[in-house]
Backbone bond lengths (Angstrom), bond angles and torsions (degrees), N, CA, C in turn:
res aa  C-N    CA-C-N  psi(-1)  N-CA   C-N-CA  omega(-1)  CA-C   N-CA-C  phi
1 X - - - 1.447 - - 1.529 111.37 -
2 X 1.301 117.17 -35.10 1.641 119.59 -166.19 2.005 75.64 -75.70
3 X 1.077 129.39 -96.20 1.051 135.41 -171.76 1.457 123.09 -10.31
4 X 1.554 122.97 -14.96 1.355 130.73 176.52 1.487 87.83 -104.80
5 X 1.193 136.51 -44.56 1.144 110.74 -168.50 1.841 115.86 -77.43
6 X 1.137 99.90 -25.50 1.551 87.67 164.22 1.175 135.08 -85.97
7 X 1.131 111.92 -3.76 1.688 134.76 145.40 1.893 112.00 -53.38
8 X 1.187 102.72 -44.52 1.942 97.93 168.85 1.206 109.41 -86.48
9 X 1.322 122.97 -31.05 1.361 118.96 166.20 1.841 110.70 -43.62
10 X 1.170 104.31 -61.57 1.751 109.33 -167.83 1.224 109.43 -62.41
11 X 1.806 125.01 -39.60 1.442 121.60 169.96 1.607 108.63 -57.45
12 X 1.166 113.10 -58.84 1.636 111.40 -161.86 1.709 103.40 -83.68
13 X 0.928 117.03 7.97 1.418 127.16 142.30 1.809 126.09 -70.64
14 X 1.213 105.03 -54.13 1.424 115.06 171.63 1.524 107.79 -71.18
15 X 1.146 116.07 -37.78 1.404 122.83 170.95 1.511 119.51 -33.61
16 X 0.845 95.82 -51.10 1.936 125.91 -147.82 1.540 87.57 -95.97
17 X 1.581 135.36 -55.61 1.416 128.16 -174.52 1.520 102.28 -71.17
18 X 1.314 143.68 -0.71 1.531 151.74 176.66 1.645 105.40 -83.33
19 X 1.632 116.86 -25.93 1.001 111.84 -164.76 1.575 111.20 -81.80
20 X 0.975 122.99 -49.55 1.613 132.80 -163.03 1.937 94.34 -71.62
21 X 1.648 122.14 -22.62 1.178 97.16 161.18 1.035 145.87 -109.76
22 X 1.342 115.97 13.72 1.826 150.39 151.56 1.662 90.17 -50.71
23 X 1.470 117.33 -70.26 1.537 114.77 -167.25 1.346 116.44 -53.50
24 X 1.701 113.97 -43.62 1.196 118.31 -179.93 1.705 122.28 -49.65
25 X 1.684 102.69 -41.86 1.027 114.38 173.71 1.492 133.00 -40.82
26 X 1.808 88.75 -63.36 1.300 113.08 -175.31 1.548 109.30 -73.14
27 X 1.032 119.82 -6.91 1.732 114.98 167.11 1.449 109.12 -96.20
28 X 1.205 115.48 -2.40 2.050 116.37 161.70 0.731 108.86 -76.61
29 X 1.537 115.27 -29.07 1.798 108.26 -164.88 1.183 92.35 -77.06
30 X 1.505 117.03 -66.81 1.623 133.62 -176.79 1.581 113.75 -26.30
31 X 0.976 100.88 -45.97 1.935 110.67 179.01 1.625 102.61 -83.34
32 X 1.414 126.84 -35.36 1.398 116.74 168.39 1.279 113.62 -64.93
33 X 1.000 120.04 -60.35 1.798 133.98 165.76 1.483 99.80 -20.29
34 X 1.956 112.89 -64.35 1.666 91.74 -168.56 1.624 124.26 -80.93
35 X 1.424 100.65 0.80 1.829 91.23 -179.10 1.624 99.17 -96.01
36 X 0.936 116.41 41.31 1.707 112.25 169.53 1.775 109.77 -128.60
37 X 1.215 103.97 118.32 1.722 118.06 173.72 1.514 109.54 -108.27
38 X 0.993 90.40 164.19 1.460 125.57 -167.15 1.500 134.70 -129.26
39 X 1.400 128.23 66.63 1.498 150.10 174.38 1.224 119.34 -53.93
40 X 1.175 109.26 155.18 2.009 104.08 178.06 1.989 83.64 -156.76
41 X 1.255 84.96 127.35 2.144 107.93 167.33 1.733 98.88 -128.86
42 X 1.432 70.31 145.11 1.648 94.14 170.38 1.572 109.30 -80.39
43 X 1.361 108.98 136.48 1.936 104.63 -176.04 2.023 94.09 -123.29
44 X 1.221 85.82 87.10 2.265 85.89 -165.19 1.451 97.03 -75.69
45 X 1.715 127.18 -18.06 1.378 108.56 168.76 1.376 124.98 -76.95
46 X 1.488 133.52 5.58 1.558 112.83 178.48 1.564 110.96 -75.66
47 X 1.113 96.85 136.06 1.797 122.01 -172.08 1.795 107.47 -123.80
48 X 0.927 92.02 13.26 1.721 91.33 -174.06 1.790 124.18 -170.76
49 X 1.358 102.38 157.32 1.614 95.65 -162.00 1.724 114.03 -59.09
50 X 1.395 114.68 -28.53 1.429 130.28 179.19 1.400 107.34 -77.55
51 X 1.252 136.33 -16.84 1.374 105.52 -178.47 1.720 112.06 -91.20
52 X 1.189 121.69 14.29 1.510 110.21 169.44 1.384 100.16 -86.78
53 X 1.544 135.49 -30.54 1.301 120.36 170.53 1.275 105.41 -71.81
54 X 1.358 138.09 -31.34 1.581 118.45 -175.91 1.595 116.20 -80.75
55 X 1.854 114.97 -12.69 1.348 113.85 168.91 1.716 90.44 -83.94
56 X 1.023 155.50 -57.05 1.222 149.02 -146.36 1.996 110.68 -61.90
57 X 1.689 95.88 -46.26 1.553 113.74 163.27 1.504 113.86 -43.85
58 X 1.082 106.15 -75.84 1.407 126.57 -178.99 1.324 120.90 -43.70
59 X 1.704 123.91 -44.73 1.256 114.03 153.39 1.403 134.26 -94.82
60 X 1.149 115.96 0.34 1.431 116.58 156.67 1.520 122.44 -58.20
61 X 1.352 95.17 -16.58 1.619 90.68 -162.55 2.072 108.70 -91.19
62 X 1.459 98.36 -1.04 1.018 89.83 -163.86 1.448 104.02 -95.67
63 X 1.402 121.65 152.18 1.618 134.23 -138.47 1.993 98.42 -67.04
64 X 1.374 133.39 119.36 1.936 118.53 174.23 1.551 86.76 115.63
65 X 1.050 111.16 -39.67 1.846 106.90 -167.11 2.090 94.88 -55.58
66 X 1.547 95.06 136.42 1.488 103.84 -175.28 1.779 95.51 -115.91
67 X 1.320 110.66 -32.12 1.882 97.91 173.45 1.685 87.31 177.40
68 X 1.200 94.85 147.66 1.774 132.98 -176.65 1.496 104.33 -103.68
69 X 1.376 138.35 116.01 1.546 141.48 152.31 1.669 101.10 -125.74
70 X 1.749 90.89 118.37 1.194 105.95 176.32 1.419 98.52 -104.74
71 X 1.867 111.64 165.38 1.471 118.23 176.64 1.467 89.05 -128.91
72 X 1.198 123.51 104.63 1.773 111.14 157.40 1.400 118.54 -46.61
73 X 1.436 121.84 -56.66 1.276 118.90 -152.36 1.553 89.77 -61.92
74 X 1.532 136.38 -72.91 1.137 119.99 174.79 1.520 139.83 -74.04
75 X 1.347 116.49 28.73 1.035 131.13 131.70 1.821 103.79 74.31
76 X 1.551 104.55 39.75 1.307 141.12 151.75 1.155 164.42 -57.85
77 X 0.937 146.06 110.06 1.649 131.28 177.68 1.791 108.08 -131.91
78 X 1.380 100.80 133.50 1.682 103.44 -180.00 1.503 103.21 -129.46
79 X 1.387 114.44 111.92 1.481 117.79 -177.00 1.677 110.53 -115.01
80 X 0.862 96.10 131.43 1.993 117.42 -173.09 1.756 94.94 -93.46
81 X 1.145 123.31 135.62 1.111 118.97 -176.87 1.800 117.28 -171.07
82 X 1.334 127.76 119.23 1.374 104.05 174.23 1.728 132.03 -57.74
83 X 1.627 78.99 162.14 1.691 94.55 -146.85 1.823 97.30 -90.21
């Protein structure tokens, strides 16, 4: 009996030291999560099926940019990017 209980002792020991770095974690994300914004421009010159990949190229490349979704038909660009 002593021997099972220090057997829950050692799990809910390990248990318990798992917790504070789950939280730690999840408040990096949480703080990464808030320094990232999110913009949308109008691009009224695309005239053709290739230029949403050459607007999508073009701003990806520039340094914070996290992802580019363009919409041709409405004539869009929405860039995610740190803030």
């Amino acid at each position: 009996m002593i021997i099972g209980g220090i057997t829950a002792l050692a799990v809910l020991g390990a248990i318990a030291s798992l917790a504070p770095l789950q939280s730690a974690a999840q408040a990096q994300a949480q703080s990464a999560h808030a320094q990232v914004r999110t913009a949308s421009f109008a691009v009224d010159n695309m005239t053709c099926a290739t230029c949403p990949i050459t607007v999508r190229t073009a701003m990806s490349r520039v340094d914070g940019v996290r992802a580019v979704e363009v919409d041709f038909d409405a004539k869009r660009a929405t860039v995610t990017y740190d803030a």
